[in-house]
C-alpha positions as CSV (number, residue, x, y, z in Angstrom):
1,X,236.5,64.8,93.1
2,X,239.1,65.3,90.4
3,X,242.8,67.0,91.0
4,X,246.1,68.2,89.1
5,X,249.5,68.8,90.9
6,X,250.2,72.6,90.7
7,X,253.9,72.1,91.5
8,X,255.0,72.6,87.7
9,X,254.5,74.9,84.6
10,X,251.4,73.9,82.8
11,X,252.9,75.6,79.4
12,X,252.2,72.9,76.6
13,X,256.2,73.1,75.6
14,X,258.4,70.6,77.2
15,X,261.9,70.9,77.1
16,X,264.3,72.7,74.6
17,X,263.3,73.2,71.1
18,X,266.8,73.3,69.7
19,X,265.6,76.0,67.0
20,X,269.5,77.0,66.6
21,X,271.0,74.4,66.0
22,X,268.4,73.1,63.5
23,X,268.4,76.4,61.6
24,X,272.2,75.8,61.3
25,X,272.1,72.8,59.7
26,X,269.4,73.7,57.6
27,X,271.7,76.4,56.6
28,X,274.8,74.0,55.8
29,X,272.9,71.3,54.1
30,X,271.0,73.5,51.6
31,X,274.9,74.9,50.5
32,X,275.6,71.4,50.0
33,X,272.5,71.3,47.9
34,X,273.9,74.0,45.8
35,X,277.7,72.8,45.5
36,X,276.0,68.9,44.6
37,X,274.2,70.6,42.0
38,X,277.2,72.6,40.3
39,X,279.2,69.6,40.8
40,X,276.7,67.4,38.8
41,X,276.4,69.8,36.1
42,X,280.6,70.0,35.6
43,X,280.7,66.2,36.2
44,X,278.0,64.9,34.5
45,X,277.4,62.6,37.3
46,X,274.3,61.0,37.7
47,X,274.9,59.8,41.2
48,X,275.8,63.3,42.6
49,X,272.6,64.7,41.0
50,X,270.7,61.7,42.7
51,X,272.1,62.8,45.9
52,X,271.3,66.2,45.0
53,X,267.5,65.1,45.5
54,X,268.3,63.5,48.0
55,X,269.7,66.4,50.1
56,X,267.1,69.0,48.8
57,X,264.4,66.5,50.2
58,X,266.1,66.0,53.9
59,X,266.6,70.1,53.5
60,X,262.8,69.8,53.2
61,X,262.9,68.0,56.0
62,X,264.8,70.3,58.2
63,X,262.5,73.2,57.4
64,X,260.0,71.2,58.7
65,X,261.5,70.8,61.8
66,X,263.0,74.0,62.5
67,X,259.1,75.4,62.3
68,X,257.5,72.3,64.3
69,X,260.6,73.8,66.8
70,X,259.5,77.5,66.8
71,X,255.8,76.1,67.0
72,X,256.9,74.2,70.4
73,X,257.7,77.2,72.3
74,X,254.2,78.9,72.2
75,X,252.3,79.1,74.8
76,X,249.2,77.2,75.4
77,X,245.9,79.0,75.2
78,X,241.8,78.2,75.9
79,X,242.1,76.5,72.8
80,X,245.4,74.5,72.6
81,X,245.5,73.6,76.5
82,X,249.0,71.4,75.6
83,X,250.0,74.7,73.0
84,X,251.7,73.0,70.5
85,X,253.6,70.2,72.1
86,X,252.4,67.8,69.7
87,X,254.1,69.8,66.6
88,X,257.5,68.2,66.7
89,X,255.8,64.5,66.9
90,X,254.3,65.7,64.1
91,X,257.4,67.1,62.2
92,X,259.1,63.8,63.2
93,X,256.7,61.4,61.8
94,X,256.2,63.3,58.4
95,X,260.0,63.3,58.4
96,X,260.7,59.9,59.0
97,X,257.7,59.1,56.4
98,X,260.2,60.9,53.2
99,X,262.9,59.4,54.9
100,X,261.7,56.1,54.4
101,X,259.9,56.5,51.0
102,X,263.8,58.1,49.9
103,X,265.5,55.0,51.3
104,X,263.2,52.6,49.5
105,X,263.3,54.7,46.0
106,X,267.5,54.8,46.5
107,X,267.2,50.4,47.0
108,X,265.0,50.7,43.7
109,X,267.3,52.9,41.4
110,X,270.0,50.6,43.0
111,X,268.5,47.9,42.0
112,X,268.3,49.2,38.7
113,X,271.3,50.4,38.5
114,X,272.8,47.2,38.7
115,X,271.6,46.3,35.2
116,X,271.9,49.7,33.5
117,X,275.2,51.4,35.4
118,X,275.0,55.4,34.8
119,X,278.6,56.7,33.5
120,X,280.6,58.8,36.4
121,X,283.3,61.2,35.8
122,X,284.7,59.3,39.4
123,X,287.5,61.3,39.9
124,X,285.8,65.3,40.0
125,X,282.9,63.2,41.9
126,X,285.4,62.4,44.5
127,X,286.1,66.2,45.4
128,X,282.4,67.3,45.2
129,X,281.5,64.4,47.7
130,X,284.5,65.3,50.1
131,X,282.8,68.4,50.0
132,X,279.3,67.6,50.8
133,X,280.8,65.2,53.5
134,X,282.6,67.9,55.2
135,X,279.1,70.2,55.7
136,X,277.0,67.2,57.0
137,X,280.0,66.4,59.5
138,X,279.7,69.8,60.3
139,X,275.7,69.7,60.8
140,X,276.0,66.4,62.8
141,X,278.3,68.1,64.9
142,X,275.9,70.9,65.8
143,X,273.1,68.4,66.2
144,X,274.8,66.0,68.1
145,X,274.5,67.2,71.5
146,X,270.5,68.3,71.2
147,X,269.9,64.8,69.2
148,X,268.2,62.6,72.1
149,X,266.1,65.3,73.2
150,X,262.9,65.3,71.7
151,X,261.0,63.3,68.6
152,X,262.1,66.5,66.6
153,X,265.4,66.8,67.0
154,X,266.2,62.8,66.5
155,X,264.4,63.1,62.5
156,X,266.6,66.6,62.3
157,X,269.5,64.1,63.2
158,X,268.5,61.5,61.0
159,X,268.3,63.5,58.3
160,X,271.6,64.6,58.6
161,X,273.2,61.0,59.2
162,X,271.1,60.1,56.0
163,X,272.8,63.1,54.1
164,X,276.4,61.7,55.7
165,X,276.2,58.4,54.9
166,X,274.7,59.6,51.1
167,X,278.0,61.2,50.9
168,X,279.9,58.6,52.1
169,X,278.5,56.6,49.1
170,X,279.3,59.1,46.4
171,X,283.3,59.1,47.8
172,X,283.5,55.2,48.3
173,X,281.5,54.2,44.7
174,X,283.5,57.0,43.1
175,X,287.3,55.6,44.2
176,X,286.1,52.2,43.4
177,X,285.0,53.0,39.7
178,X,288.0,55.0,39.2
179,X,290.3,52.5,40.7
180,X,288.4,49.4,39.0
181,X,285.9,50.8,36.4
182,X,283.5,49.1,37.8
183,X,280.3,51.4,37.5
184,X,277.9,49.0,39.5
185,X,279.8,49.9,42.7
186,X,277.3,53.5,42.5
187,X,274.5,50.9,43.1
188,X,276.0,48.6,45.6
189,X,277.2,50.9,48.0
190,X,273.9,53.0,47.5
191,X,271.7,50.3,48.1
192,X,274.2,49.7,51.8
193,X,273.4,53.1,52.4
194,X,269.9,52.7,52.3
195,X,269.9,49.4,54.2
196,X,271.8,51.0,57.4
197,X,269.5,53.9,57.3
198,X,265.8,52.0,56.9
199,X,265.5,50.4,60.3
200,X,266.7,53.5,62.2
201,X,264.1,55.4,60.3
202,X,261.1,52.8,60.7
203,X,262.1,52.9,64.3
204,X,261.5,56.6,64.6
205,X,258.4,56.5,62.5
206,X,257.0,53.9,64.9
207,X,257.4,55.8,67.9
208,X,256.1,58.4,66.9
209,X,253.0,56.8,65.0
210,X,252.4,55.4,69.4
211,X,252.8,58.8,70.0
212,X,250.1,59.7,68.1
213,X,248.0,57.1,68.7
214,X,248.0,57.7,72.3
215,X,249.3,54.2,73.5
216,X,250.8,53.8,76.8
217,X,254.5,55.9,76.7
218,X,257.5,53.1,76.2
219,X,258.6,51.8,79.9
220,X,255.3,52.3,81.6
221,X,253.7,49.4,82.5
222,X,249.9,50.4,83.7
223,X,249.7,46.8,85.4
224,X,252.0,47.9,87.5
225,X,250.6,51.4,88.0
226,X,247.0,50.0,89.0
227,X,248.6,47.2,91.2
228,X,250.8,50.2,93.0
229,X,247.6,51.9,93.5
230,X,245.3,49.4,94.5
231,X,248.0,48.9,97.2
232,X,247.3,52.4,98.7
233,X,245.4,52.8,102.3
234,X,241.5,53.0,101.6
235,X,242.2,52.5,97.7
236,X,238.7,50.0,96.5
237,X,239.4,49.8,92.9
238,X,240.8,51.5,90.2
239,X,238.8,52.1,86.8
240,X,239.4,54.5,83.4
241,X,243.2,54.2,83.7
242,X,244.7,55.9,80.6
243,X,247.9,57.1,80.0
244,X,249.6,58.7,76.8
245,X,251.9,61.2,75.4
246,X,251.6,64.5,74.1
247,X,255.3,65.3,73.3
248,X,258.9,64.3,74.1
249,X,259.1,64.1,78.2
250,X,255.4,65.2,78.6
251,X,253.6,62.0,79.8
252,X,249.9,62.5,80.8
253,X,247.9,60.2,83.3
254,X,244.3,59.8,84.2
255,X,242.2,57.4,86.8
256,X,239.0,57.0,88.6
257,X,239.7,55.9,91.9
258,X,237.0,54.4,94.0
259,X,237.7,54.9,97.6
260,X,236.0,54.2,100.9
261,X,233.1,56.2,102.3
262,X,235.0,57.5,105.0
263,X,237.6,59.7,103.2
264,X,234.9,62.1,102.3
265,X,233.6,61.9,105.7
266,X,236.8,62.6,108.1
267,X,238.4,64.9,105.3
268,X,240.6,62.4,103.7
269,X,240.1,63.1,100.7
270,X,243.1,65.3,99.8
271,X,246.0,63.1,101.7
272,X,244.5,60.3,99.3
273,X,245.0,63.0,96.1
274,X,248.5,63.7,97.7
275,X,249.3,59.9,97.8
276,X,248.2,59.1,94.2
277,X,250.3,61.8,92.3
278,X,253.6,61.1,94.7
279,X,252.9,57.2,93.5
280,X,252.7,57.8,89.8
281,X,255.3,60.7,89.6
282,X,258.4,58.8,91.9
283,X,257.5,54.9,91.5
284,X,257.9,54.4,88.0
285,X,260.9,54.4,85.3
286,X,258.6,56.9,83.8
287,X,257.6,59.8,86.2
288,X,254.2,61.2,85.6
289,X,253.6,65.0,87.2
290,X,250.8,65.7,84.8
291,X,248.1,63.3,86.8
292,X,244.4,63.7,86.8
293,X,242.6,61.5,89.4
294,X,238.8,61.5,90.0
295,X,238.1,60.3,93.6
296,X,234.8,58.3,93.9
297,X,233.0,57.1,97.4
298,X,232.2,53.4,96.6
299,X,228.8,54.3,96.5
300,X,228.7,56.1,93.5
301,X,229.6,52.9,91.5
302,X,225.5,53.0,90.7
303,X,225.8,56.1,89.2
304,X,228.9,55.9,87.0
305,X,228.1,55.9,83.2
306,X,230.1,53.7,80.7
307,X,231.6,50.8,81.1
308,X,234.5,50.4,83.2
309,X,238.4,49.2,82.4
């Protein structure tokens, strides 16, 4: 005997998709695109034409999320039961994948750069990269308040941060060389840049790879879970415990749970179905309302295919 609380929407789209406030940014950062590239074609700067790249590729980036957000609002149908949840885990992980290969190419070309400095006019690069500053302030602003929601929206974030802080670069390396002439400060502060960004990104790209690979969501301990249940009135044992995560806030839960005899003799059944999805939805830092519990008299144990765990 299997069952499913009916208390809540069974839509595969958890949450807010955010689709604005992504399409904004998007909007903002491929301007800044533009105004780099002008800038690096007046200047002659090498540095704002790297960050050019380097914006067009986290405006790739934001196109990808703003369509992994409109896929999240579709329904769910006989053939995608969870609709497409899973899209912005998607979005994030592929995100946070160019994020890191950028980051690692900008610590290379640093690197480089250290032993072969690129000429910058310093002081025009210094207005272009107020500029690009001002629109990813702007775009950080507009994400800043959807930013914790979902998978999706923290790479849109990211992205963003990333663009910020590349900005941040071109202002700081370009008063440096102009004040001191020192042209290896491009390299030096690009390769910071790149080192504050990396671990936020291999973070994100980690939880989301879990994600994916259907590991147990992040503060559930299923030790605990089968202990809790085992504690239950007329509970036997508890095999096939699994629990994973299709999308941001939408943890899933399944369990065979051997019971005595009696329950499916006196009716008991369904107070024991009641009593396993109020334990896993209100006992745990994570609350689980999408359950699935298959009741089983202990005397079916000779009949159950597979091994158990």
């Amino acid at each position: 005997m299997s069952g499913h609380d009916h208390s809540h929407s069974h839509a595969g789209a958890p949450g807010e998709s955010h689709q604005g406030r992504i399409a904004v940014a998007l909007g903002i950062t491929l301007a800044v695109f533009v105004l780099q590239v002008i800038g690096s074609l007046l200047t002659g700067s090498l540095a704002l034409l790297f960050d050019s790249a380097h914006v067009l590729t986290d405006a790739g980036g934001l196109a990808m999320a703003l369509l992994a957000a409109r896929l999240m609002v579709r329904p769910a149908s006989s053939r995608r039961t969870w609709g497409f949840a899973r899209a912005e885990v998607l979005a994030a992980t592929a995100q946070a994948a160019v994020l890191l290969a950028v980051g690692l190419v900008v610590l290379v070309e640093g690197v480089q750069r250290l032993f072969h400095p690129a000429e910058i006019a310093s002081g025009e690069l210094i207005v272009f990269g107020v500029l690009g500053l001002l629109g990813n302030i702007i775009s950080m602003f507009v994400l800043l308040g959807g930013r914790n929601k979902n998978f999706n929206m923290r790479a849109a974030f990211l992205e963003v941060v990333n663009d910020a802080l590349g900005s941040v670069a071109v202002i700081v390396a370009a008063v440096i060389i102009s004040v001191t002439g020192w042209m290896q400060a491009d390299a030096i502060v690009a390769m910071l840049i790149g080192a504050l960004i990396l671990p936020r990104t291999v973070k994100l790209l980690l939880e989301t790879i879990s994600v994916l690979l259907e590991s147990t969501p992040s503060g559930l301990d299923l030790d605990e879970v089968r202990k809790h249940i085992l504690g239950l009135e007329h509970v036997r044992s508890v095999h096939d415990l699994h629990a994973s995560q299709i999308a941001s806030g939408l943890p899933i839960l399944s369990a065979h749970v051997v019971v005595g005899d009696d329950c499916f003799h006196d009716g008991h059944a369904p107070q024991m179905l009641d009593a396993l999805q109020s334990c896993v939805a209100g006992h745990f830092a994570v609350s689980i309302e999408h359950s699935t519990f298959q009741l089983e008299p202990e005397s079916h144990a000779e009949h159950e295919l597979g091994a158990h765990h």
